[in-house]
Each structure stands twice: as structure tokens, then as C-alpha cells.
N, C-alpha and C positions, 0 to 999 in steps of 0.2 A: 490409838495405834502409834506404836515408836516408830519413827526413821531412821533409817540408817546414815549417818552423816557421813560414812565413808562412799556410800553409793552416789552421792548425790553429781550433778555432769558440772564437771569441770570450768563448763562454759557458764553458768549461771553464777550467779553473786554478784557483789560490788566487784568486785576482781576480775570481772570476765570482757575481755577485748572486743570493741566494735567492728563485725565484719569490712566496714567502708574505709575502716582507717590502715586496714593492709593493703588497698587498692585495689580490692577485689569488686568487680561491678555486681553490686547484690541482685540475686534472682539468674546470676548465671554462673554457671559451672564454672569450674577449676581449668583453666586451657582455653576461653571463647578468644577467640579474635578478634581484634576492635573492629568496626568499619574503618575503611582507606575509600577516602574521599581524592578527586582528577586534581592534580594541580600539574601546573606545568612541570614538573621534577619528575611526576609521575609520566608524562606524555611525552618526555625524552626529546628526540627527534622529530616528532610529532604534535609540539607544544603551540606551532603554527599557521596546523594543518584547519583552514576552515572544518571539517567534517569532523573536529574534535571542542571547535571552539564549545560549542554548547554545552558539552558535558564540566569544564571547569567548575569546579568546588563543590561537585554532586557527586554523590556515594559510584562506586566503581560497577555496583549492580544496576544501574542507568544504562551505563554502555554493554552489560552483556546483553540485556531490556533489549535495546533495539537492536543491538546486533543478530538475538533472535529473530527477530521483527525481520531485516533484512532476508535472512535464510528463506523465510518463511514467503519470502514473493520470489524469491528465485526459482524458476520457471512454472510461477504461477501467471495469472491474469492480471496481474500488477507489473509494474515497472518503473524500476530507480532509476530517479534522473541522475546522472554521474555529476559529483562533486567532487573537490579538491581535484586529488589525486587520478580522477577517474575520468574527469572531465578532458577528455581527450579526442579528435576526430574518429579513431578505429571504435570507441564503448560508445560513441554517439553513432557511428555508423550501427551497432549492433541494437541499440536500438530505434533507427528506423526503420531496419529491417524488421525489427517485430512489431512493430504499427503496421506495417505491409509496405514500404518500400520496394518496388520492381530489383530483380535480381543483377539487372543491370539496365542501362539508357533504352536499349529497346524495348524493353517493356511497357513503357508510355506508348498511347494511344491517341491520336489527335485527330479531331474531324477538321478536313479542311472546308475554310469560308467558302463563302458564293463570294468571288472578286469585282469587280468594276470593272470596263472591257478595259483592256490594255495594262492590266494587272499579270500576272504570272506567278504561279504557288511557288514560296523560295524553297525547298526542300532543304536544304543547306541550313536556313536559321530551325527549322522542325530538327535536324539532328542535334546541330547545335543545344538547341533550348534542352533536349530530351539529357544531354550529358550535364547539364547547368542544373537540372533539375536533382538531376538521381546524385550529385555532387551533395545538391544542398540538403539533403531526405527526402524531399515533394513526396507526398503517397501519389497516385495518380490522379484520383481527383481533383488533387490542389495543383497539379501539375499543369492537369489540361485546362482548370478554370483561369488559370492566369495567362495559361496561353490564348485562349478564345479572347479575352478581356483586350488583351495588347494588337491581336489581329483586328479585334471590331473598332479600337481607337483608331488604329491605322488606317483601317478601309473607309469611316468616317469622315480623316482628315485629309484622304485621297478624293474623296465623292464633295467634299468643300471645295476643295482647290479646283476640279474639274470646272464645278459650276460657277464660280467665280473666273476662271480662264473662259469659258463658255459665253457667259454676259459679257465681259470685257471683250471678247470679239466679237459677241453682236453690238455693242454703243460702237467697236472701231467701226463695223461693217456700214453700219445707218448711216455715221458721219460722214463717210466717205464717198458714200451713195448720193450722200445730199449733197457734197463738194462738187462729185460727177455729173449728175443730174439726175441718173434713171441707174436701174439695173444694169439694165444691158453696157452700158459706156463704163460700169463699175468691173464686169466681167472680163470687158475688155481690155482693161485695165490692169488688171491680175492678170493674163494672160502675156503684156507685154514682158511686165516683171517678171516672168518664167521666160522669157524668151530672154530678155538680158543675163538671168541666174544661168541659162544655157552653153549662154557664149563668154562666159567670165573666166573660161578657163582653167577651174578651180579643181583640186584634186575630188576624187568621188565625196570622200567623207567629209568636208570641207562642203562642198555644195548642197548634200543633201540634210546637213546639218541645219543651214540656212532655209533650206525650204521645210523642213520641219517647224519652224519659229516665223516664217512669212506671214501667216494668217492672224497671224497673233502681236505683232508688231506693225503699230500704224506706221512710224518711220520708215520701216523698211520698206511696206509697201508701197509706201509714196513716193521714197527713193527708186527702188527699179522699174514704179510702174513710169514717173516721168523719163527717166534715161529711156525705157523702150519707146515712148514716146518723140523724145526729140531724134532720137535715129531716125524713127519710123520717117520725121519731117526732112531729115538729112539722107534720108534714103539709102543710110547707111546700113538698113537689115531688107532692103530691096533686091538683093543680089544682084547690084553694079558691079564688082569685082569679076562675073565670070561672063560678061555679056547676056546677050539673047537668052543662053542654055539658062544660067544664071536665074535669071528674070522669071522664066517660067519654073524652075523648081520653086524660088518663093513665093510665086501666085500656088503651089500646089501646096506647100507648109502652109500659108494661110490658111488656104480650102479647109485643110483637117485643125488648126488652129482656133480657127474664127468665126465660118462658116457653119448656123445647124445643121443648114441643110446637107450638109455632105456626112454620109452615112461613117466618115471614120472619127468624125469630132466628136461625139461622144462616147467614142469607141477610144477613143484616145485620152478623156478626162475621170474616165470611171474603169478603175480596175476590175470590175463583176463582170463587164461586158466580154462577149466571148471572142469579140475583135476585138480586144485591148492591144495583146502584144502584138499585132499585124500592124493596126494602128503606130505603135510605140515603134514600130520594125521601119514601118516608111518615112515617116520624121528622123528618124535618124540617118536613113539613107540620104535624105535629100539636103540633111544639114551637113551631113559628110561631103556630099558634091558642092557645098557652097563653100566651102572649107570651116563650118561653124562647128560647136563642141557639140559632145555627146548631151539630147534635150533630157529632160526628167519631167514628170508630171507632177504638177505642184498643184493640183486640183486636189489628188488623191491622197 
């Protein structure tokens, strides 16, 4: 069979041009696009922005990739943590709130401790924490676990101290007993030192400060329990000063002072008793007729 030499395709022969050496990428059309790979020229303003650093020198289809990605948890069960740009108090608040953040501080819920007697619940640090809390995200749970956690340290190191003040005034108490001799002369003893803290003249708060810390400081006690003593010998709390009258009102302070047997002396060292303040009422009368200070009970 003849050929036709004039049909034959132009492209064929020794004569005919390598697709590659026009610059054409073989296997793709006439018009393709190169890929455009991040570099900073390409990231402008954004060259950086941590939330771009990663993508540098990888095809531009990278960052549509997970920019998808992102779309795609936006208000789903997922949650971006905020970088760069976004990393701000207000996008961090927004997501605490969608972990469950309280809508505001009162939404935390705290169970209050069992305290130690002489504790009192602060409500002031509970608002407090509850604003400190919803400040920082806390959900409630982690809220009120760190609250519980801080109150049981506290109460812990309250219930130490106690019982270490506790001991340390029974070894002052025995010492003192054994200085004295017996109980009772140790009683007696204490008693003076309240009668000296009585007549010291001291403003309210100033005295009952002192008798707050009496029991617990062996100097002190040893200090007013001797001054009540050396009066007692100088007959200085005898009530000389008003005569006769005198005389017999401090035989009647005694009575309720010193005396068990007289029904106001324990009426006068124990606040529970229902003759306390009649007790408390007549000691003061009698020390006001001797011209002595307002007494305080230093028992209680």
C-alpha cells in the first residue's frame, strides 16, 4: 500500500520539536497552573504569625486542608484552642464557657466544712474564690475541689495549733501546780491574777485582751498571780481604804471569789450557769463601793 507523504503529522520525523523543551509540563494541558508553595512573601503581614509558621515551604493546598478542618469543628463537639492571633482573654473565655464554665461567680456551689469550735464560715473568702474562679475558667468541679482542698489545709492547721496551745497549757498548768503545791493554792492563784487584771485600770479592750492570753502564758500568770499576792499580804485589796463598810464588802468579793461553798462562786466562773450575770452584777457592785475597776471573769 502507498502512503501519502503529504498526509503524514507534522509532529513526526527527525524534524519534530520535544514537547518539554517549550516548557510545557508533559501529561498536562495547555493553561495548568503550577503549584504555589507558603513562603513568607506569600504570608505578607502574616509571615510571623505562629498559626502560619507550619505551613512555610508546603503547597498552598496545606492551608486550605486545614482551614477546612477548622470550619468543620466550628460548632461541633470539638474545640480550637486559640493561637496566635486568637489567643486572647474574650476567645478563651468563649471557650470556657463551652467546657461549662458557670454563666457567672454564682454559679459555683460550695459545701461548707465542719469548722473547729471557734472557727466561723468566712463567706467573704466563698464570694471571693467564686469571682477568682469564674475569672480563671474553673468548671465547677475544679472549682469547688480546690476550694474543699484549701479549707481542709486550713482546718488541719487550725486543729495543730489548737492542740499544741492545748498541751503547752497543760505542761504550764502541772509546772505551776507543782511550784504551788496542790490544786487548789494553783486556783487560787489564778484568781488573784484576775483580781489584779481587774484593778489595772486598763481600757475594756486592752484588759480582755490580756485575759484572753492569761491561761496560756506562764509569765503572765506568775506575774499577777504574785502582785495579787503581795497586796493580799499588804492588805492592799483588803478594803482599808473605806473602813469597816469597806472590810466587809471584801470579805463578801471573796465569798463569791474564793469561797465554794457560797452558791455565787461558781455562778461567777462559769458562763452556762443561770446565776452567772447576778453573780457578775454583785462583784461589780461591791468593787465599785470599794472604788476598784470594772472585774471580768478570767475563768471563762
Amino acid at each position: 500500500m502507498e502512503i501519502d507523504q503529504g498526509s503524514q503529522d507534522p509532529g513526526v520525523g527527525s524534524g519534530s520539536q520535544d514537547p518539554g523543551e517549550a516548557g510545557v509540563n508533559p501529561g498536562a494541558g495547555e493553561g495548568t497552573p503550577q503549584a504555589i508553595n507558603i513562603t513568607a512573601d506569600v504570608l505578607g503581614e502574616y509571615r510571623d504569625d505562629p498559626a502560619f509558621k507550619s505551613f512555610e515551604g508546603k503547597p498552598i493546598g496545606e492551608v486550605l486542608k486545614s482551614f477546612k478542618s477548622a470550619q468543620q469543628m466550628i460548632g461541633g463537639e470539638k474545640i480550637v484552642i486559640p493561637q496566635g492571633a486568637l489567643d486572647t482573654d474574650e476567645v478563651w473565655g468563649q471557650v470556657f464557657d463551652k467546657l461549662g464554665r458557670p454563666k457567672d461567680p454564682s454559679g459555683y456551689q460550695f459545701d461548707k466544712p465542719e469548722l473547729p469550735e471557734g472557727l466561723v464560715y468566712d463567706d467573704h473568702l466563698e464570694k471571693a474564690w467564686s469571682g477568682e474562679a469564674h475569672k480563671l475558667g474553673l468548671l465547677p468541679k475544679q472549682a469547688a475541689g480546690i476550694y474543699s482542698f484549701y479549707n481542709g489545709m486550713m482546718i488541719e492547721a487550725v486543729k495543730a495549733m489548737n492542740a499544741e496551745q492545748a498541751q503547752a497549757q497543760a505542761a504550764m498548768e502541772t509546772a505551776l501546780i507543782g511550784e504551788l503545791g496542790n490544786r487548789e493554792k494553783y486556783d487560787e492563784f489564778l484568781r488573784l491574777g484576775a483580781t489584779v487584771l481587774n484593778m489595772a485600770g486598763l481600757p475594756d479592750a486592752e484588759r480582755d485582751a490580756i485575759a484572753g492570753r492569761y491561761k496560756n502564758d506562764l509569765v503572765l500568770m506568775k506575774a499577777l498571780g504574785n502582785i495579787g499576792r503581795k497586796m493580799t499580804e499588804a492588805s492592799l485589796i483588803k478594803g482599808d481604804r473605806g473602813g469597816a463598810g469597806a472590810v466587809d464588802g471584801k470579805k463578801d468579793l471573796d465569798g463569791i471569789l474564793y469561797d465554794k461553798a457560797n452558791p455565787l462562786h461558781k455562778a461567777y466562773f462559769d458562763k452556762q450557769d443561770p446565776r452567772h450575770q447576778e453573780a457578775v452584777d454583785r462583784v461589780l457592785e461591791i468593787r465599785n463601793s470599794m472604788g476598784g475597776n470594772t472585774p471580768i471573769n478570767m475563768a471563762g
